[in-house]
N, C-alpha and C positions, 0 to 999 in steps of 0.2 A: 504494500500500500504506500503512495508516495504522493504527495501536496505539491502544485503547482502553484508557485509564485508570482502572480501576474504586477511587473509593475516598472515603472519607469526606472531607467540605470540612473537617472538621476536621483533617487530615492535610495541610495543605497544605506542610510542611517538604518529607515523606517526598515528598509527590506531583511535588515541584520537583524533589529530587532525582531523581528518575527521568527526569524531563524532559530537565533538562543532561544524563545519559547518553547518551538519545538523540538529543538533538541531537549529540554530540561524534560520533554513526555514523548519521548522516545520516538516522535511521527517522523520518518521521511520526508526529503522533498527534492527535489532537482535543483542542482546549484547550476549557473548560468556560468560557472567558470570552469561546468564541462565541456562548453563550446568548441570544436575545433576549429582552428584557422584555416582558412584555403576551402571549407567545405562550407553550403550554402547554409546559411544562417534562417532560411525561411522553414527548408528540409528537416531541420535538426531542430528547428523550435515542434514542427510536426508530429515527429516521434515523440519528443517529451509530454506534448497534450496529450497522444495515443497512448503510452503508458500509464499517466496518471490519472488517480482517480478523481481526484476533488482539485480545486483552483481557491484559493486565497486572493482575491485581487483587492492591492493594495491602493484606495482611493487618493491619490491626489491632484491639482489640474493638472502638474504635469502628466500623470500615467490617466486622465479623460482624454488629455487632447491625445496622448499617443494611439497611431491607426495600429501597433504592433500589439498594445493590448487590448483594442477594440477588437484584433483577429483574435485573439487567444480565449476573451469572453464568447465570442462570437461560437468559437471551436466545441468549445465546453457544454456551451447552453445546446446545441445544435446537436453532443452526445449522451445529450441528459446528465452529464456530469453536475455533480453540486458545485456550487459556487458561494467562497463565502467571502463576502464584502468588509474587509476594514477599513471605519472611514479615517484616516490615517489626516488628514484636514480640517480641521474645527469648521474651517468658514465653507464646507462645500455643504451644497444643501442636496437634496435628494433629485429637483429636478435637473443637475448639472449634475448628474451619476447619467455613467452611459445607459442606453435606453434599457436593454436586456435584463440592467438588473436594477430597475426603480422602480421603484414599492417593493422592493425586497428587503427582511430585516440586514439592518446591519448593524455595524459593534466598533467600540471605541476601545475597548480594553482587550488589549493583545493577549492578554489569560485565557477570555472569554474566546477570541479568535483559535489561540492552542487548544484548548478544552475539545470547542466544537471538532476540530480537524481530529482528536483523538477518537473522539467517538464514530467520526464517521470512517477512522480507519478502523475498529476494533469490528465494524460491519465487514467488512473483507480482511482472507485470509493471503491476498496478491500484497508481494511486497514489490512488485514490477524490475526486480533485480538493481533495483541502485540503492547506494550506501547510504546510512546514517550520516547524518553530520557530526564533521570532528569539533568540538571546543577547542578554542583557543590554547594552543599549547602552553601561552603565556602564564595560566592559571597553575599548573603544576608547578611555577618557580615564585607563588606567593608565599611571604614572611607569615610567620603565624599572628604574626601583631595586625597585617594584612586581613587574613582571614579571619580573623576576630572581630574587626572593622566589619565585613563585610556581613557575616550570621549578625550582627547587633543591627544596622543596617534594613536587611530583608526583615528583620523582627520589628522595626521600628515602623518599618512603611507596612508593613502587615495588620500593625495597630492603626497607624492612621487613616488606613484603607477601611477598617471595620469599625471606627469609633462611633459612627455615626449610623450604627445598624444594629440588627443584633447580637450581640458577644457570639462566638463561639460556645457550641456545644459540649462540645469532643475534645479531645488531643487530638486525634485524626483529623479534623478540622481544622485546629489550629496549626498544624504540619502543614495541611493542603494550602492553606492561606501563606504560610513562608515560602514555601516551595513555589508558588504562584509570582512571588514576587522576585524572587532570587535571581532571576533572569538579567529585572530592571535593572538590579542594585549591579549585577557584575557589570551592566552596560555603562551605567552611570560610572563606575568605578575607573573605568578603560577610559569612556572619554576627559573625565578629570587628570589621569593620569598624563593622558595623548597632551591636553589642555598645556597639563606646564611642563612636558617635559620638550614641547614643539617652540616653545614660546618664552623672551626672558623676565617678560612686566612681568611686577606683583600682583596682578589685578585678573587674571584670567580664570583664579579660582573664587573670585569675591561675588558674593551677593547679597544687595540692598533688599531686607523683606519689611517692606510697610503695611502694620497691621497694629491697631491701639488695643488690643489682646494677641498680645505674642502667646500666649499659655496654650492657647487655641493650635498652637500649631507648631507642639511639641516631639512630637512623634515625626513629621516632616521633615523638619530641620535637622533632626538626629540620623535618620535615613542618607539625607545629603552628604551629612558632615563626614558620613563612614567613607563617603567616594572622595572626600579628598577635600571639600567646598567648605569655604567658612562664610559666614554671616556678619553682617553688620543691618542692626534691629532699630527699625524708626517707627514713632507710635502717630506721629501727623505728615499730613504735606510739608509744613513748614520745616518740619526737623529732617522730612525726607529732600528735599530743596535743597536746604543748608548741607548736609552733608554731600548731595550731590555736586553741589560747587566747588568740592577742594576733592574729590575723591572718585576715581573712574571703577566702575564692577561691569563682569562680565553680564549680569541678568538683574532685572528689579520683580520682585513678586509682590503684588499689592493686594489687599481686599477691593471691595468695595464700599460698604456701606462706615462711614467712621462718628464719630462727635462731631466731628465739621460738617459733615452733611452724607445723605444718603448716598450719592455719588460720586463720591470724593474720589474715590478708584481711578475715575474719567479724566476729574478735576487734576489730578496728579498726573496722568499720562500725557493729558494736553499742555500743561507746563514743561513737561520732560521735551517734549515733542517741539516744542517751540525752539530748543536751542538745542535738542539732542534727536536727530533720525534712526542712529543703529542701534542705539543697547537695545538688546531682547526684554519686552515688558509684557508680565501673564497677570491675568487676573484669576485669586485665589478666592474666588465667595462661594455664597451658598446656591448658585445657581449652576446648571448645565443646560440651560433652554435652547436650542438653538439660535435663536433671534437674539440671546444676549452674546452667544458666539462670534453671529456676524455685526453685531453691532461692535463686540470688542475691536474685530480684525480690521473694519473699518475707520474706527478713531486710530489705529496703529498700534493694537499691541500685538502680541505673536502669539497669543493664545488664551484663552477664557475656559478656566474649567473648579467642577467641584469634586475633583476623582483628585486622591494624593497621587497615585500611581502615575495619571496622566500628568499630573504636574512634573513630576520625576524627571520623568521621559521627555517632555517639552523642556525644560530648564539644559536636564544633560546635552540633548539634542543640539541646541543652543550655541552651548561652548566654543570661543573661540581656538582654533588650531592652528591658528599662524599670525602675526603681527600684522 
């Protein structure tokens, strides 16, 4: 049984990510750097639909607008294959999903996306002869001070994933929820590492979180810090301002709603925005609406979400790699 990755080459973050998922539940999938040279690239994308059973396509405009995975959705739907949709873009909405697969569920949480693909392999006994993914060999040369980072980490963001739900039941539960996360955390981990070891400023691991209850978002910041990321904590615009004036970070995480006003989240991005166009700025509140999505993406920030995990993942994402 083997997962076809449908998605632009320019998406290779988002594409890794998915990868680690599924390797971390054992699912197959075809890596694109079995490609061979000199032999037809249309042929051999072919064979790999024909083998596989299910398709993951990874939504973003770039992999809508591309016609290479508009054939591969095309392929799929056309052999009754599943298809399962990550929308991997805050600001896409469903009628800017290719046509084939809108009004289909889709899913923002890469757990969610691995889950499904496992069970839809444990329905077939075809493993289509291609190999597991290997992990990163980099991981068998971590310090235990490392690895200790990292289990504290997946347990931190495993609490701030469920703090807002209901506890866990089980131990089994609470394993599956580490396990689920463990993925992000080694992703996070890598690119913080890539971050300063590409780079010579102080500033490629720093992040601005404005929020006039830091307590609220304990388990977050602990999750980050295992990957490498430190914080610097402002409770208003004003005091986020001021410290913005003397001091550059790679990401700003804000709420939205503060003492100064309900939309202060905005209020702050538009000030940033006035004399600052690059830093990556997400909005951390109690929403995931869509419409507050595309409202974030369009005042200019880089992401709007109320899921820790996706926070994670958008922040690590982020990170600068080269001066």
């Amino acid at each position: 049984m083997t997962a076809f990755i449908s998605h632009s080459f320019e998406n290779k973050p988002e594409f890794e990510n998915v990868t680690d998922a599924l390797a971390l539940r054992g699912v197959a999938f075809w890596n694109p750097a079995e490609i061979r040279p000199g032999a037809s690239l249309r042929e051999q994308l072919r064979s790999a639909v024909e083998r596989c059973k299910l398709c993951i396509f990874i939504a973003t405009r770039k992999s809508v607008d591309s016609s290479w995975c508009g054939a591969e959705l095309g392929a799929f739907w056309g052999a009754g294959k599943p298809i399962i949709v990550y929308l991997a873009e805050a600001s896409l909405t469903d009628d800017e999903l290719p046509q084939i697969v809108q009004g289909d569920v889709w899913e923002r949480r890469i757990s969610k996306i691995a889950d499904r693909a496992k069970e839809i392999a444990a329905q077939s006994s075809t493993e289509g002869g291609l190999r597991l993914p290997q992990r990163d060999s980099s991981v068998s040369q971590l310090t235990v001070e490392q690895l200790e980072k990292m289990i504290f980490g997946a347990v931190s963001l495993a609490a701030a994933t469920a703090k807002d739900g209901a506890a866990p039941s089980s131990f089994e539960e609470v394993g599956s929820a580490v396990r689920n996360v463990a993925g992000k955390v080694l992703a996070g981990f890598q690119a913080s590492e890539t971050a300063s070891r590409d780079v010579l400023d102080n500033w490629h691991n720093k992040i601005l979180w404005v929020d006039d209850r830091p307590e609220n978002n304990v388990y977050e910041r602990q999750a980050m810090e295992s990957m490498g990321l430190e914080f610097t904590l402002a409770l208003s615009t004003t005091e986020a301002l001021h410290v913005l004036s003397t001091r550059r970070f790679a990401a700003i995480i804000s709420d939205m709603g503060r003492k100064e006003g309900p939309r202060e989240g905005y209020a702050l991005l538009e000030a940033l925005r006035a004399r600052d166009k690059s830093t990556p700025f997400f909005i951390y509140a109690g929403s995931n609406a869509p419409q507050h999505r595309r409202e974030a993406a369009l005042r200019g920030a880089q992401g709007s979400t109320n899921i820790a995990e996706d926070l994670v993942e958008m922040v690590t994402r982020s990170l600068p790699t080269g001066t």
